[in-house]
Each structure stands twice: as C-alpha cells, then as structure tokens.
C-alpha angles and dihedrals in degrees: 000000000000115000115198118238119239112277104356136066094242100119115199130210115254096222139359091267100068095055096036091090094053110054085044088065091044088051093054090034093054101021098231133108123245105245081065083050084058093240100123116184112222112286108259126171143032153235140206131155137084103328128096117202133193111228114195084325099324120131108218115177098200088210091079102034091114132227087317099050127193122330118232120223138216096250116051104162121144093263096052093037125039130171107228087179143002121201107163129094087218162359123257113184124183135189106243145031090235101062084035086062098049087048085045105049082044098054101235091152083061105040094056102028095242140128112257117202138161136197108204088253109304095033115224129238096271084066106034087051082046091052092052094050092055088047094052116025090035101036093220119146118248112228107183110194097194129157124290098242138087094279100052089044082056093047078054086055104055099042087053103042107002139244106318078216097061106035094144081077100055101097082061102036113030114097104198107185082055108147126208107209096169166132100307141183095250086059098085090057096033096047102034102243118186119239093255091078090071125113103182127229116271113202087253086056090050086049089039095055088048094057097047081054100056088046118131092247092041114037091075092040111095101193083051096061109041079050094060091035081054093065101038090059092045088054094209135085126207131200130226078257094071091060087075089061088084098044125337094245095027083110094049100041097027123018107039085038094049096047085043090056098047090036090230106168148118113256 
C-alpha cells in the first residue's frame, strides 16, 4: 500500500516488504546490486578473530575489537573490505549475538586461530557475501552452529545454497562446502541435557521442517534427512542456549572443540 507524502505526489512504501520485489527486479534488470545502487540494509552482524581488514582505507586489526567486535556492513565487496591479512585456520559462525558473546569473552577465536562471526540470526547479505569470500578468495572453511529447529536448519540452507527468493545471488552469496556442526537432534541424548532445554514442536515447526526436507539440497541427502526426522520424532526443537545449562562455556571448551576434533558435521 503506497501512502502520498504531504504536499507532494512522491508516494512511499509502508514497510520493507512492499518495496523488496522491486528492487530485486531492478538488481537482475540492471545487474547491479543494490548497495551500488546506494540502497545499504542495517548493519547486522560481527566479526572478531585473526584477520585485519582494510574498510574504505581503515586499518582495523579484529583481535582488539573488544567485547563488541567489528561490525559487519552491509556492503562487503572486495573494494570496501579488504583482508590485509588472514591469520586463522577457519570460520566459526554462529546464529546469534548472544552465543557470539559467551565464544568471544572466552577467547575462542583465540584459543583455535578462527574467525568467529555472527549474523543476528538470518544473517543478512553483508555477511553472507563476507562468508563466501572467505570461502573463495581465503580458502577457510566455513562451520555454522545454528539452532536445532526448522529455522536454523533454513539459515543452513541459505548460507549454503543460497534464498530460493533471490536466486539470481547465489553465485555471490552461496557458500557450498558450508558445513552445519551443531546443534543437532542426537545432543539432547549424547550430552545429557536436562528437559528444560525443550521447546516443544508447534504444528508450523512440524510443516516447516517438511518443506526443508523436501528441499533441492536436502531431499537426496540422507544424513539430512534421518537429522530432521530426528527431530521430528523427538517433537521438540533446542537452541545453541541450551548448551550453557550444563556449564556456561561448555559450548565454547567442550562441545565445538570436540565436533571439530572428530570433524562431526553435516555438510
């Protein structure tokens, strides 16, 4: 719905989503993106770790960004970020600020030479392009620790893939050697987790969780598929959170180190 500003015949947009499909069309029409196009998303997300980048001519060193870190913009092409230089053996990304925080005040990044990012959930294109790059120009693998539920599996999904919706990015935004090291359905069982960690199942998780399965880069996967039925049969669905019940850096010294040892992930 398009509302008319006050005295003039200029007409606005009333949210984001109105306007989304359009300057998708313009993006593909044109072939540009649309931060060239000088139209920037809120920055969302951050970064800490052994890198130092070079923004728009500012040296920042991501060891001594604080307990905030860097935060990532919306625009993270080549000529507004580049890596000066590139110290860790790896990428750890992980879903939310808040678990960022715990492997961040605990040093993890430190601890295990990686990268350590975050994306305020689904994390938005100035990450995601950061993540590929990464990927592609670094060569660093890419390890997401995202929720066990229908949602973190679909963040999964799109860092790995790509949006179904904006296909037309995937070549600059996909990351395919992704790999997806928790949390996962068989941790309530394998690390001892109390029952107060389970959110159980709503019937739009349970419909959520068929679709995912019956995505493209899923449906032929069996691993895939025996983790989201999993969790379908276990009809309930944790988040990384619930990892701190048992102790509030067991996520950070015991279970991310452990997976990474024995390299037990999804990929």
């Amino acid at each position: 719905m398009n509302n008319t500003v006050a005295g003039t015949k200029e007409k606005t947009f009333t949210d984001q989503g109105e306007s989304d499909g359009i300057l998708e069309d313009l993006e593909v029409t044109l072939g540009s993106l649309r931060e060239e196009l000088h139209i920037f998303a809120e920055n969302r997300g951050a970064m800490v770790g052994n890198i130092t980048v070079v923004d728009k001519g500012d040296e920042i060193d991501c060891r001594r960004m604080g307990s905030g870190g860097y935060a990532i913009p919306s625009i993270t092409e080549p000529d507004v970020i580049e890596f000066k230089k590139i110290d860790a053996n790896f990428v750890l990304h992980v879903e939310k600020g808040t678990v960022w925080n715990r492997f961040n005040e605990d040093r993890f990044w430190e601890k295990h030479n990686c990268i350590l990012t975050h994306g305020g959930g689904q994390p938005p294109r100035g990450v995601r392009r950061l993540l590929q790059r990464f990927s592609q120009e670094a060569k660093l693998d890419v390890i997401c620790l995202l929720d066990c539920d229908p949602w973190g599996h679909y963040i999964y999904s799109v860092i790995k893939q790509g949006s179904i919706s904006l296909a037309f990015e995937s070549e600059r935004l996909a990351i395919p050697t992704a790999r997806f090291l928790g949390i996962r359905a068989k941790d309530y069982d394998e690390c001892e987790l109390s029952d107060d960690v389970q959110i159980e199942l709503n019937d739009n998780d349970k419909k959520r969780a068929s679709e995912i399965a019956a995505y493209p880069w899923f449906k032929d996967h069996s691993k895939w598929q025996k983790e989201i039925a999993r969790m379908v049969a276990n009809g309930f669905k944790m988040e990384v959170e619930s990892l701190i019940t048992k102790d509030i850096s067991y996520v950070t010294e015991e279970y991310v180190p452990a997976r990474l040892k024995k390299r037990d992930w999804l990929d």
